[in-house]
C-alpha positions, 0 to 999 in steps of 0.5 A: 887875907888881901891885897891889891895884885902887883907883879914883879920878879916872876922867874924861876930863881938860879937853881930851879925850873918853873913850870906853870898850867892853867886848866879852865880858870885855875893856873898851877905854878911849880918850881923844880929843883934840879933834882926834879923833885917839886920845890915849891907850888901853888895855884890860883883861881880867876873870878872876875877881878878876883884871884884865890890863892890855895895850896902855897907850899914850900917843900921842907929841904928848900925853905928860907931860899925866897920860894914861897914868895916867888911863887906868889909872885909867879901867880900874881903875875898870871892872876893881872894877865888874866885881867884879876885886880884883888887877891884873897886867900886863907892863910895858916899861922906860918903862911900869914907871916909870909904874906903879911911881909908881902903886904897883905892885909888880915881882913878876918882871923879863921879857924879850921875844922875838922869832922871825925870819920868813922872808922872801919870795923 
């Protein structure tokens, strides 16, 4: 999938804390619950105008609260401060829905593949 980049409400929303790292070319965005458990996370690689979203995931017990999208938003928002223009990413069925709402676009369906590894006798 793609879209242009566009930023927006990039704010840990009421309830939670974010926290964000960049390490070389690839930031990290987290938003913690009170608890201190990880809510929702992601990171994004930086390739010239080009920004690869990966690993979007939203934890089980705060879904359906806006935090996947505010993730996205979050990295968005890193991705343009580090000059990135287009944003790319693989999406699973259920994440596809989540993005195509944002405005990204299907550029080619892919399907995963996994190879057996033996296992130890």
């Amino acid at each position: 999938m793609c879209t242009d980049l566009m930023g927006g409400d990039a704010s840990a929303p009421e309830g939670y804390r974010m926290q964000t790292e960049k390490v070389g070319e690839v930031a990290f965005a987290r938003l913690i619950a009170g608890s201190g458990e990880i809510a929702a996370g992601g990171q994004v690689a930086i390739e010239g105008p080009f920004a690869t979203f990966d690993q979007i995931v939203t934890a089980e017990a705060h879904r359906r609260k806006g935090l996947g999208r505010r993730i996205m938003t979050i990295l968005s928002s890193i991705a343009l401060d580090l000059e990135a223009r287009q944003g790319v990413l693989v999406a699973t069925e259920s994440g596809a829905a989540l993005y195509k709402a944002m405005g990204w676009s299907l550029v080619s369906p892919v399907t995963a593949a996994s190879y057996p590894t033996a296992q130890a006798g």
